[in-house]
N, CA, C and O atoms as a Tripos MOL2 file, in Angstrom:
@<TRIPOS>MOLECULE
protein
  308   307    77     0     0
PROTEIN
NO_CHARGES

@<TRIPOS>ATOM
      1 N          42.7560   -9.6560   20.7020 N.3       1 UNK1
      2 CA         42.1490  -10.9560   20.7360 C.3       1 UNK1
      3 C          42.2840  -11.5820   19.3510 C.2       1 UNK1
      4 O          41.8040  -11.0060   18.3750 O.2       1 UNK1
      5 N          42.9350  -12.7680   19.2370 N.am      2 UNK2
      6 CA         42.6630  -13.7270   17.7590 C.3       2 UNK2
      7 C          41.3260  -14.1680   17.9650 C.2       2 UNK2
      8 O          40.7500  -14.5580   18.9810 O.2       2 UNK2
      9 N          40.8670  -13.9920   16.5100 N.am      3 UNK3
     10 CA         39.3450  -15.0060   16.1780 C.3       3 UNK3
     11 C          39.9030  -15.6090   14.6880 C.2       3 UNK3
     12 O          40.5750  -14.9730   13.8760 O.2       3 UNK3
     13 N          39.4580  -16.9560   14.5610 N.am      4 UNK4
     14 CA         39.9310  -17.0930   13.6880 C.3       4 UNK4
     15 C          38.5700  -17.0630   12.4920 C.2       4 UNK4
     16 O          37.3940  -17.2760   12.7840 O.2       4 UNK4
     17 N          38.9860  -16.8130   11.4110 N.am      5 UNK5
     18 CA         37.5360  -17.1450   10.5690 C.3       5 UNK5
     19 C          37.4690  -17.5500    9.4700 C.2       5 UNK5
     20 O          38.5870  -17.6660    8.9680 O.2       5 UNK5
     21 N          36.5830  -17.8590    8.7690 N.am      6 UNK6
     22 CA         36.7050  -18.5230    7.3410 C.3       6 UNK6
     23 C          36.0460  -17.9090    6.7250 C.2       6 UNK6
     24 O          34.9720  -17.5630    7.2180 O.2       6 UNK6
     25 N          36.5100  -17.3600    4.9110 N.am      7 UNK7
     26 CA         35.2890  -16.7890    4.1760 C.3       7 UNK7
     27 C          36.1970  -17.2500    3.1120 C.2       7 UNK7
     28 O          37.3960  -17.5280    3.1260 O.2       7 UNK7
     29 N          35.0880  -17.2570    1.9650 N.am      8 UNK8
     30 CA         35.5040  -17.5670    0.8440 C.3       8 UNK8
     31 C          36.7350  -17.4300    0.0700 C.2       8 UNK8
     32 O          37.2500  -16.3980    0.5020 O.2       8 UNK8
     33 N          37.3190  -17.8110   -0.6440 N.am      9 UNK9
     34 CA         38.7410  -17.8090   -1.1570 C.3       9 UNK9
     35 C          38.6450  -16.7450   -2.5170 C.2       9 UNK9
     36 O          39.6910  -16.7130   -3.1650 O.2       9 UNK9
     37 N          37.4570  -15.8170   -3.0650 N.am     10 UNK10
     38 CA         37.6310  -14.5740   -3.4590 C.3      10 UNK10
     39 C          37.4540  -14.0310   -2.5200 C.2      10 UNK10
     40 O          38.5610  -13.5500   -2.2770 O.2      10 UNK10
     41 N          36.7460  -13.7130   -1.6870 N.am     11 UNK11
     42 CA         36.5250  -12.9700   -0.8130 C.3      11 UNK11
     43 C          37.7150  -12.4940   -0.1120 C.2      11 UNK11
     44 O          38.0200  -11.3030   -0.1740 O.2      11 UNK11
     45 N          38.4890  -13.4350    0.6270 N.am     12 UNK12
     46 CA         39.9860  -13.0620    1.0910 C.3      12 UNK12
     47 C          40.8690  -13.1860    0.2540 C.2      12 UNK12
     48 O          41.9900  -13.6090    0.5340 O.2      12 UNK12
     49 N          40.5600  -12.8930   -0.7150 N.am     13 UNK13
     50 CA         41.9910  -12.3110   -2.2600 C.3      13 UNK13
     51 C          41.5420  -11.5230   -2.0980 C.2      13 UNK13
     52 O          42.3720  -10.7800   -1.5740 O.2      13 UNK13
     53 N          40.4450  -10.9280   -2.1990 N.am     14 UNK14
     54 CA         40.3830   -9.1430   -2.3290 C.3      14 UNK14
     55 C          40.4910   -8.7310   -1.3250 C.2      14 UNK14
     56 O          40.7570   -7.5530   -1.5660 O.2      14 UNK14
     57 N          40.4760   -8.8900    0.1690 N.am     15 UNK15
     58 CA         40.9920   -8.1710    1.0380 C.3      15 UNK15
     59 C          42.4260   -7.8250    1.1510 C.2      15 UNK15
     60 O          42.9300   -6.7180    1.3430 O.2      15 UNK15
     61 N          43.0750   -9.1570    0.9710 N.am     16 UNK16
     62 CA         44.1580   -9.1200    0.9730 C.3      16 UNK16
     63 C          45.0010   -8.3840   -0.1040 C.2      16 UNK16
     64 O          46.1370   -7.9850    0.1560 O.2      16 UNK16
     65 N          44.3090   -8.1800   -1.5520 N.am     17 UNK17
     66 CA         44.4250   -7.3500   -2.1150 C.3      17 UNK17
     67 C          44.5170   -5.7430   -2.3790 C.2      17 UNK17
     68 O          45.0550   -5.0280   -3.2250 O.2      17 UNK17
     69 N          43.8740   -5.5870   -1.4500 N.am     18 UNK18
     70 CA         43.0510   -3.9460   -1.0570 C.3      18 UNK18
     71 C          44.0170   -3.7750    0.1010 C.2      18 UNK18
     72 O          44.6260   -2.7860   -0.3070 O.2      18 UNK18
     73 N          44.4150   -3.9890    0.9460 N.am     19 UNK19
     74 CA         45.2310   -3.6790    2.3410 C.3      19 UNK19
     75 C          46.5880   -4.4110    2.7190 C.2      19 UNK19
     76 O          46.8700   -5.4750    2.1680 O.2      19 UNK19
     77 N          47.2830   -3.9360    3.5000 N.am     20 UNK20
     78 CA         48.5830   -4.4350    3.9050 C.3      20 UNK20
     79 C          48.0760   -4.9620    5.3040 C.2      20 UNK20
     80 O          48.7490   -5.8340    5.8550 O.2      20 UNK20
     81 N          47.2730   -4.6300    5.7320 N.am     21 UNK21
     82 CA         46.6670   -4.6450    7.0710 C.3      21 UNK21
     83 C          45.2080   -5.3140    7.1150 C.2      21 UNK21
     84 O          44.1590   -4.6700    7.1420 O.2      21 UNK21
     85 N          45.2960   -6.4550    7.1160 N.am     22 UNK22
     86 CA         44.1390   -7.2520    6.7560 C.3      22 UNK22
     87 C          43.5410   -6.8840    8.1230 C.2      22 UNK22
     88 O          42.6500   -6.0350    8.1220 O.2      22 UNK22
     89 N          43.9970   -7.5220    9.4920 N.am     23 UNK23
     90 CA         43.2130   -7.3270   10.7440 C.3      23 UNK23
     91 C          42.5530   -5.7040   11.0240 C.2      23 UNK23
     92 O          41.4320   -5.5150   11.4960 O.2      23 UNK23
     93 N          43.4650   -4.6680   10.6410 N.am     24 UNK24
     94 CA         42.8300   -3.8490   10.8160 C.3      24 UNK24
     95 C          41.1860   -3.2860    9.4080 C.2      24 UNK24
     96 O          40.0810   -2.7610    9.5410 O.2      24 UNK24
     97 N          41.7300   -3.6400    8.6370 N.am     25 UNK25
     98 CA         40.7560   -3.6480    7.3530 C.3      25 UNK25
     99 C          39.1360   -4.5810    7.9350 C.2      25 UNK25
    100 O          38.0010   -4.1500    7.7340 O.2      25 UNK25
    101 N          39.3910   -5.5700    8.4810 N.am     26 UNK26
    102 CA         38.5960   -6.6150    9.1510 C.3      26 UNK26
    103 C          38.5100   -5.7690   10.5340 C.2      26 UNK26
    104 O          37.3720   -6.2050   10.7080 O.2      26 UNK26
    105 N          38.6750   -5.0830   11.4780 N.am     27 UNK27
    106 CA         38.1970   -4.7390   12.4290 C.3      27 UNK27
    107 C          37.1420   -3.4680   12.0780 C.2      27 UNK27
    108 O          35.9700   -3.3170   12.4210 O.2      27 UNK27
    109 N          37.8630   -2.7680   11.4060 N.am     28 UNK28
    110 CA         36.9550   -1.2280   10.9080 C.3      28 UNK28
    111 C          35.6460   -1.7720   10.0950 C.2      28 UNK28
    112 O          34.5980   -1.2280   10.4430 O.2      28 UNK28
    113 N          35.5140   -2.9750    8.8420 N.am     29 UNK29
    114 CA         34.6030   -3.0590    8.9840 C.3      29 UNK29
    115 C          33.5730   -4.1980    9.8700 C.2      29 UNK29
    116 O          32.4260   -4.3070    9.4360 O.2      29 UNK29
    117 N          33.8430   -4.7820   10.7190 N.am     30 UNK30
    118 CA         33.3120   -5.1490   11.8880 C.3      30 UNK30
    119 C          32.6580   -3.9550   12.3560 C.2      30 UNK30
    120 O          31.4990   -3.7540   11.9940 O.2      30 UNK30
    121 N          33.2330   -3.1500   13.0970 N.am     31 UNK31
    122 CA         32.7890   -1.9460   13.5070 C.3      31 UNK31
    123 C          31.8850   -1.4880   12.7810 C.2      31 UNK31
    124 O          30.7240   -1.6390   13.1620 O.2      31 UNK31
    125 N          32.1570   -0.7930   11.5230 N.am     32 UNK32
    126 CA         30.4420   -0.2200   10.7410 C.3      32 UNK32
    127 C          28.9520   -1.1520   10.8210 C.2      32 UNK32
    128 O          27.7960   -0.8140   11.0780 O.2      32 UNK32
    129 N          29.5850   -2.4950   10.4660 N.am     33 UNK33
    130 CA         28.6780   -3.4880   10.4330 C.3      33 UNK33
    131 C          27.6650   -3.4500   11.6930 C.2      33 UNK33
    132 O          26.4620   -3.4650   11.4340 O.2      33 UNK33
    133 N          28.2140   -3.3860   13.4670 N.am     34 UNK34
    134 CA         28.0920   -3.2470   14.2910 C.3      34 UNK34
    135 C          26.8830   -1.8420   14.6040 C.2      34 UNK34
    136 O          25.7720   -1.7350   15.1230 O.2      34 UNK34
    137 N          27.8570   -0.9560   13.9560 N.am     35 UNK35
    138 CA         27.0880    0.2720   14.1520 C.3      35 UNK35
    139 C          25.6920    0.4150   13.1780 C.2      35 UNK35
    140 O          24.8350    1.0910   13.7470 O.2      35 UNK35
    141 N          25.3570    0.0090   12.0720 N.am     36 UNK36
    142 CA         24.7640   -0.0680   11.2870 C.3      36 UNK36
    143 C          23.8470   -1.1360   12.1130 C.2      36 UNK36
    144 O          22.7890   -0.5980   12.4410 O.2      36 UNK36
    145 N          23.9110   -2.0420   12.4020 N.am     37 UNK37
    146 CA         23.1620   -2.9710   13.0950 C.3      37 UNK37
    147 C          22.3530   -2.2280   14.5240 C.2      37 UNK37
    148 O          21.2210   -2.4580   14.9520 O.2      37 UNK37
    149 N          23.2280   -1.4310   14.9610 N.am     38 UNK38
    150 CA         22.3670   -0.5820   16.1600 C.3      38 UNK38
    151 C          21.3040    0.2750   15.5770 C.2      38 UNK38
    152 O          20.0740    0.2560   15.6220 O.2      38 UNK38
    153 N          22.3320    1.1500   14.9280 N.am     39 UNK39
    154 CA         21.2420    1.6600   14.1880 C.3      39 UNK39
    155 C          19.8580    1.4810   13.8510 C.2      39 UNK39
    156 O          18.8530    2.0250   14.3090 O.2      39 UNK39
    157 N          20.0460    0.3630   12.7040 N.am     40 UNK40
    158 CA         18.6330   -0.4770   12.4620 C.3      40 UNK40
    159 C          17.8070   -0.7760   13.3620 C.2      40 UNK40
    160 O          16.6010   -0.5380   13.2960 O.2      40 UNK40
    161 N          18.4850   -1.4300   14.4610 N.am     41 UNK41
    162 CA         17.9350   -1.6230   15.8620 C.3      41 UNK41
    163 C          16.8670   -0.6220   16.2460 C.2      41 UNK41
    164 O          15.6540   -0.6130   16.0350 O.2      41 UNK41
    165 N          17.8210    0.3720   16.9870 N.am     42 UNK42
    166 CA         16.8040    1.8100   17.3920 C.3      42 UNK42
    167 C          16.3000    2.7590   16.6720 C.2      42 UNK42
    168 O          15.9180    3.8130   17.1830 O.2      42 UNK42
    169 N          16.2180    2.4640   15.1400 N.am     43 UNK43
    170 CA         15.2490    2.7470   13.7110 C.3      43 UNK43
    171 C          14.0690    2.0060   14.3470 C.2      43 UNK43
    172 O          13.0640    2.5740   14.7750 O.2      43 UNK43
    173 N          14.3140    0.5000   14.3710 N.am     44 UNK44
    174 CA         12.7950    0.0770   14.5610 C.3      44 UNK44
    175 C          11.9690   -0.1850   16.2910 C.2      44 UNK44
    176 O          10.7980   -0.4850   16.5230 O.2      44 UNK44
    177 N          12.8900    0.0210   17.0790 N.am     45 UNK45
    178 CA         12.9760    0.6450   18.5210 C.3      45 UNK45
    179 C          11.6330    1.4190   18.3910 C.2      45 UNK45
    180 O          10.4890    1.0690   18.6790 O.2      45 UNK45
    181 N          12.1750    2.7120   17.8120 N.am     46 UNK46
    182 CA         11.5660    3.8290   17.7560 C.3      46 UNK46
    183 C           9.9050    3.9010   16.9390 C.2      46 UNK46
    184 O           8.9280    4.5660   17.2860 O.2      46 UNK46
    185 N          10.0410    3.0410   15.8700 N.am     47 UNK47
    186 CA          8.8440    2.6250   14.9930 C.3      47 UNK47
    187 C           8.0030    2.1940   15.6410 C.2      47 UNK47
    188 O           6.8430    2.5890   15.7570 O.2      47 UNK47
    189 N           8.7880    0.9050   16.3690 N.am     48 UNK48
    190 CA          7.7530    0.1040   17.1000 C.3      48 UNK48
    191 C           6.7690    1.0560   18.4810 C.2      48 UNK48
    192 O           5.5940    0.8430   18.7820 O.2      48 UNK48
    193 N           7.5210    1.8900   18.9860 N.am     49 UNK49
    194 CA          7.1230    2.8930   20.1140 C.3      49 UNK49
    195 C           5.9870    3.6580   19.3020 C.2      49 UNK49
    196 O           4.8800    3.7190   19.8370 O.2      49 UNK49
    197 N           6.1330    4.1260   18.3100 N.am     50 UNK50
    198 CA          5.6260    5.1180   17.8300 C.3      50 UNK50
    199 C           3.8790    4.7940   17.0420 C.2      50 UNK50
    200 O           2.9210    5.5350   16.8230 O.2      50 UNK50
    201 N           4.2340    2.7680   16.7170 N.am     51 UNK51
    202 CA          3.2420    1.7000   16.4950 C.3      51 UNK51
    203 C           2.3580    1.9460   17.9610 C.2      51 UNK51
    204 O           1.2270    2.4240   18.0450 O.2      51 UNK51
    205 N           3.1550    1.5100   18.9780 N.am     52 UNK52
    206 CA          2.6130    0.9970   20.0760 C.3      52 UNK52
    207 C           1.1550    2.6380   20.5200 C.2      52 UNK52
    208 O          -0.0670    2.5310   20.6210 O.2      52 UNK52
    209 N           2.0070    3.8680   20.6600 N.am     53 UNK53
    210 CA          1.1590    5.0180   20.8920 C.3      53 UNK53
    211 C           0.1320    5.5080   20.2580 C.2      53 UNK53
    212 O          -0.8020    6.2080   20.6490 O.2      53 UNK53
    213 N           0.5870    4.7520   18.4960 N.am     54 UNK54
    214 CA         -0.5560    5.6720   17.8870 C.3      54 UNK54
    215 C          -1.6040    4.9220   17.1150 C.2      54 UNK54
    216 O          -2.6120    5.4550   16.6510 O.2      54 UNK54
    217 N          -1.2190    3.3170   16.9820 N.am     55 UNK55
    218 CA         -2.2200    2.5510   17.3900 C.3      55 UNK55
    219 C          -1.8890    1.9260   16.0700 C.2      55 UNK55
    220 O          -1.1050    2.6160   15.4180 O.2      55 UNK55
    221 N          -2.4240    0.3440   15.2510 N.am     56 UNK56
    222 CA         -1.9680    0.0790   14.4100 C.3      56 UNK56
    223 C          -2.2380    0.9130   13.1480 C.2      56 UNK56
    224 O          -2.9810    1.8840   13.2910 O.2      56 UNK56
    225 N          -1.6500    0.6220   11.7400 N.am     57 UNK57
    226 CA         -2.0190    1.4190   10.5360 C.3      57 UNK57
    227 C          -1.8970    2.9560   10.4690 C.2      57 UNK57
    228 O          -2.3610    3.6820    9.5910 O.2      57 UNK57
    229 N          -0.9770    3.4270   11.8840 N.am     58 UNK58
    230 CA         -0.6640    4.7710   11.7120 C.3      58 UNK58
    231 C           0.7780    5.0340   10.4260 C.2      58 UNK58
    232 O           1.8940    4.5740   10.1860 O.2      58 UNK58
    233 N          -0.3410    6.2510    9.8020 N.am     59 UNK59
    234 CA          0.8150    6.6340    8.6900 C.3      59 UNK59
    235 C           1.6110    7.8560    8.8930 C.2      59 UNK59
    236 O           1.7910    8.4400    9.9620 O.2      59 UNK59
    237 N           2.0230    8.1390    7.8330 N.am     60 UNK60
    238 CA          2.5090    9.7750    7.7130 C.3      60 UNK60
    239 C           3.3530   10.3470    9.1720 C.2      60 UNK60
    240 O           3.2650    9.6170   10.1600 O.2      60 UNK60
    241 N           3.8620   11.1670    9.2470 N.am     61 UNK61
    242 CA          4.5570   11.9090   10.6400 C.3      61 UNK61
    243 C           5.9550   11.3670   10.6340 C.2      61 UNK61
    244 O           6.6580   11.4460    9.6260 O.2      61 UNK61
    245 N           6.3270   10.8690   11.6440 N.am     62 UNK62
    246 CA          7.8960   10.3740   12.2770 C.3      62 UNK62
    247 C           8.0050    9.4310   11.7530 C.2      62 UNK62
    248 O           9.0400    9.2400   11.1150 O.2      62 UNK62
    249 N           7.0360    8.4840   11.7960 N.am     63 UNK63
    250 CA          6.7450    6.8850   10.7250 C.3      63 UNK63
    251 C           7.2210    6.7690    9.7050 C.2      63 UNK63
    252 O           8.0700    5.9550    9.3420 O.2      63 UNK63
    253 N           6.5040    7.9150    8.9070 N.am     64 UNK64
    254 CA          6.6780    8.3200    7.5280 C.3      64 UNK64
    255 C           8.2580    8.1960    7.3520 C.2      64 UNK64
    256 O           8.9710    7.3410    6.8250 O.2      64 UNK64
    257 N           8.5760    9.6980    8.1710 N.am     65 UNK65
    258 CA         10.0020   10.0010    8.0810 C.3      65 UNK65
    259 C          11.0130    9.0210    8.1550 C.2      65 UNK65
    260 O          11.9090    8.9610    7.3130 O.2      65 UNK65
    261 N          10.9020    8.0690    9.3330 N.am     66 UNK66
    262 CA         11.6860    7.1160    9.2830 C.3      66 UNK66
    263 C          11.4610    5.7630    8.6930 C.2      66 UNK66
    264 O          12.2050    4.7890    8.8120 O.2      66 UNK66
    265 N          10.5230    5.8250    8.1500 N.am     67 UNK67
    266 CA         10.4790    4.7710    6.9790 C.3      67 UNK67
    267 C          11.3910    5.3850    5.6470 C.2      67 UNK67
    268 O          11.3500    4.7220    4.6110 O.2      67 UNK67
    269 N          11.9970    6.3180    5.6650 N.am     68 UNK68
    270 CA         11.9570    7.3440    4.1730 C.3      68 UNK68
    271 C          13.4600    6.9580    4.6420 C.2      68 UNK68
    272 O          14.1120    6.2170    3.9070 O.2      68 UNK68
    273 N          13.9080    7.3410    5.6000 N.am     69 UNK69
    274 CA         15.3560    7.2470    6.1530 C.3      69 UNK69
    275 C          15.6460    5.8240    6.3110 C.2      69 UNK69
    276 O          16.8510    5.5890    6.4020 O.2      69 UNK69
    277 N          15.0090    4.9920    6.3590 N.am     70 UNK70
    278 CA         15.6160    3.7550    6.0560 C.3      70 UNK70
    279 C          15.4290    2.8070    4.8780 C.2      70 UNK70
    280 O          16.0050    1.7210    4.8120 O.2      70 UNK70
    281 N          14.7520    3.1870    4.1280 N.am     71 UNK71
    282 CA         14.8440    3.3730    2.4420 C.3      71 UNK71
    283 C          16.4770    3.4180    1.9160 C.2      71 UNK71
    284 O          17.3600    2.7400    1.3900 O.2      71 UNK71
    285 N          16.1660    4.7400    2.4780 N.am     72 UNK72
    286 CA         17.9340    5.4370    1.8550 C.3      72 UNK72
    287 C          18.5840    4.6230    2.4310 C.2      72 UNK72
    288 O          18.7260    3.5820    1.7900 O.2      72 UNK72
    289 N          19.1690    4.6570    3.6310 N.am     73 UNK73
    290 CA         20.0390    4.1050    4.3260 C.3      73 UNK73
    291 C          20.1780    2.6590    3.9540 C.2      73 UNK73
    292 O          21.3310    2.3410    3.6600 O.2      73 UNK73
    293 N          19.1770    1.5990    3.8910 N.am     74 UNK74
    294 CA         19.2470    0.4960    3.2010 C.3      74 UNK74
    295 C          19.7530    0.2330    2.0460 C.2      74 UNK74
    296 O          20.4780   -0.7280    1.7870 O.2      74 UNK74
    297 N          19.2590    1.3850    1.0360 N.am     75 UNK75
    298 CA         19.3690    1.3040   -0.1800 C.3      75 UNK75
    299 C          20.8600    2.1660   -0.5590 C.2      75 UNK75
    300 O          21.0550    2.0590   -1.7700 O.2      75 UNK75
    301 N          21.8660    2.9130    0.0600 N.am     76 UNK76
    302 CA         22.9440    3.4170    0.7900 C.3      76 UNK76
    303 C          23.9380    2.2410    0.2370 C.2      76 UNK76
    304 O          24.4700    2.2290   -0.8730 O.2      76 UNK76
    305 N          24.0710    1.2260    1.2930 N.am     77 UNK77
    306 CA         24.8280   -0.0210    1.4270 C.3      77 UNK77
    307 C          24.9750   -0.6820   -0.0430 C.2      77 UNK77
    308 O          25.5790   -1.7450   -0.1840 O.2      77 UNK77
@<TRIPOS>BOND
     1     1     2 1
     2     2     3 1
     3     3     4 2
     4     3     5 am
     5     5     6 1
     6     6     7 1
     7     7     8 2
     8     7     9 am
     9     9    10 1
    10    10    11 1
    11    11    12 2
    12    11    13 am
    13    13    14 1
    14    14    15 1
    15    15    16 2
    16    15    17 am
    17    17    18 1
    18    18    19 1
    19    19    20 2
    20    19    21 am
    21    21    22 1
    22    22    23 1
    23    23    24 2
    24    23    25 am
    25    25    26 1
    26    26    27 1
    27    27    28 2
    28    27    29 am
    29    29    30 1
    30    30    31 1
    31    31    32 2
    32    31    33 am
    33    33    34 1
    34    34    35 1
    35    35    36 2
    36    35    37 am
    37    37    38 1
    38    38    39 1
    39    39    40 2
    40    39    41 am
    41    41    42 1
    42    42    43 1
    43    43    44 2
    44    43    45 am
    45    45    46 1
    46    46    47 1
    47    47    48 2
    48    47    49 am
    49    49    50 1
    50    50    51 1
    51    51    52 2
    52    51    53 am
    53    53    54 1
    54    54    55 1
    55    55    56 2
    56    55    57 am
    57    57    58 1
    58    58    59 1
    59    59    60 2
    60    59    61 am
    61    61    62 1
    62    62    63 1
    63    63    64 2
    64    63    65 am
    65    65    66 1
    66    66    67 1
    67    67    68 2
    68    67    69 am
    69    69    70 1
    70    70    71 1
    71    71    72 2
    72    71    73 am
    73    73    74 1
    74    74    75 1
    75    75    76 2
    76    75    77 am
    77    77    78 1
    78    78    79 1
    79    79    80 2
    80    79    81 am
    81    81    82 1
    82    82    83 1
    83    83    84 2
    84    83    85 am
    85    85    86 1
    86    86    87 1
    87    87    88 2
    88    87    89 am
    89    89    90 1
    90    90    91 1
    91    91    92 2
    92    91    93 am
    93    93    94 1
    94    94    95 1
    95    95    96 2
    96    95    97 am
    97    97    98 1
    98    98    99 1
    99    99   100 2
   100    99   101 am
   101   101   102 1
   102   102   103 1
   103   103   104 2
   104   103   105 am
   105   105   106 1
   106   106   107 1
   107   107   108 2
   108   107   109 am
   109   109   110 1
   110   110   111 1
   111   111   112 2
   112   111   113 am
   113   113   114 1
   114   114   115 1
   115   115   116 2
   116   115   117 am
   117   117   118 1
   118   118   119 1
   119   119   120 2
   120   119   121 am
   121   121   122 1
   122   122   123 1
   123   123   124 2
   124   123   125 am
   125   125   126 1
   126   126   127 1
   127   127   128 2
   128   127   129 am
   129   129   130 1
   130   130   131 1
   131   131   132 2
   132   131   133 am
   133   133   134 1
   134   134   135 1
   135   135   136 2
   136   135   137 am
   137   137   138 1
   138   138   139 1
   139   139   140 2
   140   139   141 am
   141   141   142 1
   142   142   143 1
   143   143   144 2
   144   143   145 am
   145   145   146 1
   146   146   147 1
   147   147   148 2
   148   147   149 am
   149   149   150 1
   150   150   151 1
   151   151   152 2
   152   151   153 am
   153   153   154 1
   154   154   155 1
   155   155   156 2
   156   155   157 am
   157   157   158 1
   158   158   159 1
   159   159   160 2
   160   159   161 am
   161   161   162 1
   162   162   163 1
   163   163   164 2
   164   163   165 am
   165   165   166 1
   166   166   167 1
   167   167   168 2
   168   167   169 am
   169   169   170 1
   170   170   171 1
   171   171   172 2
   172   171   173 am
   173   173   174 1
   174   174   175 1
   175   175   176 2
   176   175   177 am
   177   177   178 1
   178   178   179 1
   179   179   180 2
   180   179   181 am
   181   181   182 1
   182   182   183 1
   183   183   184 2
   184   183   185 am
   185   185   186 1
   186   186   187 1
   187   187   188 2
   188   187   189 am
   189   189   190 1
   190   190   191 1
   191   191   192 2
   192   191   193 am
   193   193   194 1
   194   194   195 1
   195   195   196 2
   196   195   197 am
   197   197   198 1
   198   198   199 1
   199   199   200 2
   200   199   201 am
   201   201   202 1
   202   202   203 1
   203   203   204 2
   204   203   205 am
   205   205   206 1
   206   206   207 1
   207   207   208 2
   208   207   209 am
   209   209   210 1
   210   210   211 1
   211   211   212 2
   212   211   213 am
   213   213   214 1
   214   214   215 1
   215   215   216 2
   216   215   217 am
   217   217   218 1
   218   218   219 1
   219   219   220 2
   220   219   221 am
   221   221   222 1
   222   222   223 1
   223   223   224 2
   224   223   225 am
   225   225   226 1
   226   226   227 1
   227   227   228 2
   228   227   229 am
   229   229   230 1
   230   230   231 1
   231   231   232 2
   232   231   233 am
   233   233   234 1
   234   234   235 1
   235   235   236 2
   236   235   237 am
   237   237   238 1
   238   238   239 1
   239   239   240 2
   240   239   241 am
   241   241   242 1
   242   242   243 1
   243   243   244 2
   244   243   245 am
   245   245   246 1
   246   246   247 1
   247   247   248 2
   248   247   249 am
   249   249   250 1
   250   250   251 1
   251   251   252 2
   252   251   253 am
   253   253   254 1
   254   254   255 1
   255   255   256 2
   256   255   257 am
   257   257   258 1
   258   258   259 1
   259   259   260 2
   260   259   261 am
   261   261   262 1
   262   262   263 1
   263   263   264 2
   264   263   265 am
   265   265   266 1
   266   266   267 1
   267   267   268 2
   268   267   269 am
   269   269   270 1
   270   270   271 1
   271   271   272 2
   272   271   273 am
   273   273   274 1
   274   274   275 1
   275   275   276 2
   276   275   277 am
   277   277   278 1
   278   278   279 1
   279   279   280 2
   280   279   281 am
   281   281   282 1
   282   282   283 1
   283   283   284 2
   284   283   285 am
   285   285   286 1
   286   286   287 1
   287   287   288 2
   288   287   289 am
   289   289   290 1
   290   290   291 1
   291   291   292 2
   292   291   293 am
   293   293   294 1
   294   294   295 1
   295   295   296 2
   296   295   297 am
   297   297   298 1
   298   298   299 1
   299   299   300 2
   300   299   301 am
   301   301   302 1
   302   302   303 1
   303   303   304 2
   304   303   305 am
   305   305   306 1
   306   306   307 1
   307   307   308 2
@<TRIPOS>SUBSTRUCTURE
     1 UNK1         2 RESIDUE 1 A UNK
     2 UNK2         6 RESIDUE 1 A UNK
     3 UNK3        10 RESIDUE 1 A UNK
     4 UNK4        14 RESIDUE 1 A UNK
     5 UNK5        18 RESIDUE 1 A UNK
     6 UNK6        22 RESIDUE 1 A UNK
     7 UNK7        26 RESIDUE 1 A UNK
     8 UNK8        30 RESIDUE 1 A UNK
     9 UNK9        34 RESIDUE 1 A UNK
    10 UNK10       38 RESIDUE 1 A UNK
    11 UNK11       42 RESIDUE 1 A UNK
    12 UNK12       46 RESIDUE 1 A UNK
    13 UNK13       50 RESIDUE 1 A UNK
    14 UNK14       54 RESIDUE 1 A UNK
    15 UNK15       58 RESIDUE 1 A UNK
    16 UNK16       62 RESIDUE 1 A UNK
    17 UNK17       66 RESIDUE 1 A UNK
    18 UNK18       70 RESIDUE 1 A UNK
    19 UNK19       74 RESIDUE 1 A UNK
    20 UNK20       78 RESIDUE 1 A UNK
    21 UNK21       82 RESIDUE 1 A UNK
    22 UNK22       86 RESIDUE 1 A UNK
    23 UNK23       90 RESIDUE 1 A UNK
    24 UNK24       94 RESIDUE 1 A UNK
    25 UNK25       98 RESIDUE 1 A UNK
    26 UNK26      102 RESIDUE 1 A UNK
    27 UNK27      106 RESIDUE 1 A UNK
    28 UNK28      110 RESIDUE 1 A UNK
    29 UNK29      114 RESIDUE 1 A UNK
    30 UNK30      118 RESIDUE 1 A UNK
    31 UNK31      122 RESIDUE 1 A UNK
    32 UNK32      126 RESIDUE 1 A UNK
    33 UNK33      130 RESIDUE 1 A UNK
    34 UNK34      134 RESIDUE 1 A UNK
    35 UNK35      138 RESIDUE 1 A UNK
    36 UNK36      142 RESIDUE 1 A UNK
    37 UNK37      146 RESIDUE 1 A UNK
    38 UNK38      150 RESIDUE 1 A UNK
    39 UNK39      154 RESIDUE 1 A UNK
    40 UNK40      158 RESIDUE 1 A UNK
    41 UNK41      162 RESIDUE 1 A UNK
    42 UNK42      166 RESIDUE 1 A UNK
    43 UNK43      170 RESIDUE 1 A UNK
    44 UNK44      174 RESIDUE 1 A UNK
    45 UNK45      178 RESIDUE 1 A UNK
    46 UNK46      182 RESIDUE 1 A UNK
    47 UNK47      186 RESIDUE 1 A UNK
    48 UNK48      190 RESIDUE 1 A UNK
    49 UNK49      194 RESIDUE 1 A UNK
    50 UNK50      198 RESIDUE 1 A UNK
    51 UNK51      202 RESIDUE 1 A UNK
    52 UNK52      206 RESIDUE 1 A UNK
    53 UNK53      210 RESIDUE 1 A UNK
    54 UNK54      214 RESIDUE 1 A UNK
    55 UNK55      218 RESIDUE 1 A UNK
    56 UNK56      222 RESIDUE 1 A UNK
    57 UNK57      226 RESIDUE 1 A UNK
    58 UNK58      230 RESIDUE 1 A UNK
    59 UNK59      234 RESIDUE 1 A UNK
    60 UNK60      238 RESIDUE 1 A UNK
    61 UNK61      242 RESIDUE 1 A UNK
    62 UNK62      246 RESIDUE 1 A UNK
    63 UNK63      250 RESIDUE 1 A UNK
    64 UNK64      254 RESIDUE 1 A UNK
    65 UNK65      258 RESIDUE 1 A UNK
    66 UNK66      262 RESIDUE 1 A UNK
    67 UNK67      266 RESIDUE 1 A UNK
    68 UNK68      270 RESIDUE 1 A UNK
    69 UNK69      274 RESIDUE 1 A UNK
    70 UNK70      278 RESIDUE 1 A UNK
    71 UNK71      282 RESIDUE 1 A UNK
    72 UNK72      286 RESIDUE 1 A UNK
    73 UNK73      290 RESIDUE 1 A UNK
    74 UNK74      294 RESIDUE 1 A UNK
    75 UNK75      298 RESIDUE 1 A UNK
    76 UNK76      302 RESIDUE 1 A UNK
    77 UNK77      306 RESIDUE 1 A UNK
C-alpha cells in the first residue's frame, strides 16, 4: 500500500541518511510504535482492572509493579 506523508526536512535527511530502504526503515518503525502503543494500552487495561477490584488509592502489589515497569519502559524510549 502507498501512504504518502510529510515530516520535516531534517527529519527525512536522516532517514534517508541512515538506510537505502527508506519504506522498509518507515515500516519497522511503524510497527514498534504500534506495538509499544498496545502495550501501554494493556499496561493500563490491567491497572485500571486492578483500580476497579481493589478500590480507589490501592497501592503496593501488581500496581506497584506495574507502575515500576512503566517507569522503565517509558523512560527506555
Amino acid at each position: 500500500m502507498r501512504i504518502t506523508v510529510r515530516v520535516p526536512d531534517d527529519l527525512g535527511d536522516t532517514v534517508k541518511s541512515t538506510t537505502e530502504n527508506v519504506s522498509a526503515y518507515v515500516t519497522e518503525a511503524l510497527r514498534e510504535k504500534i506495538a509499544r502503543d498496545r502495550c501501554r494500552e494493556a499496561r493500563q487495561n490491567i491497572l485500571d482492572g486492578i483500580r476497579d477490584h481493589e478500590g480507589p488509592g490501592a497501592e503496593g502489589g501488581a500496581e506497584g509493579q506495574l507502575h515500576e515497569e512503566r517507569r522503565e519502559s517509558d523512560w527506555a524510549r
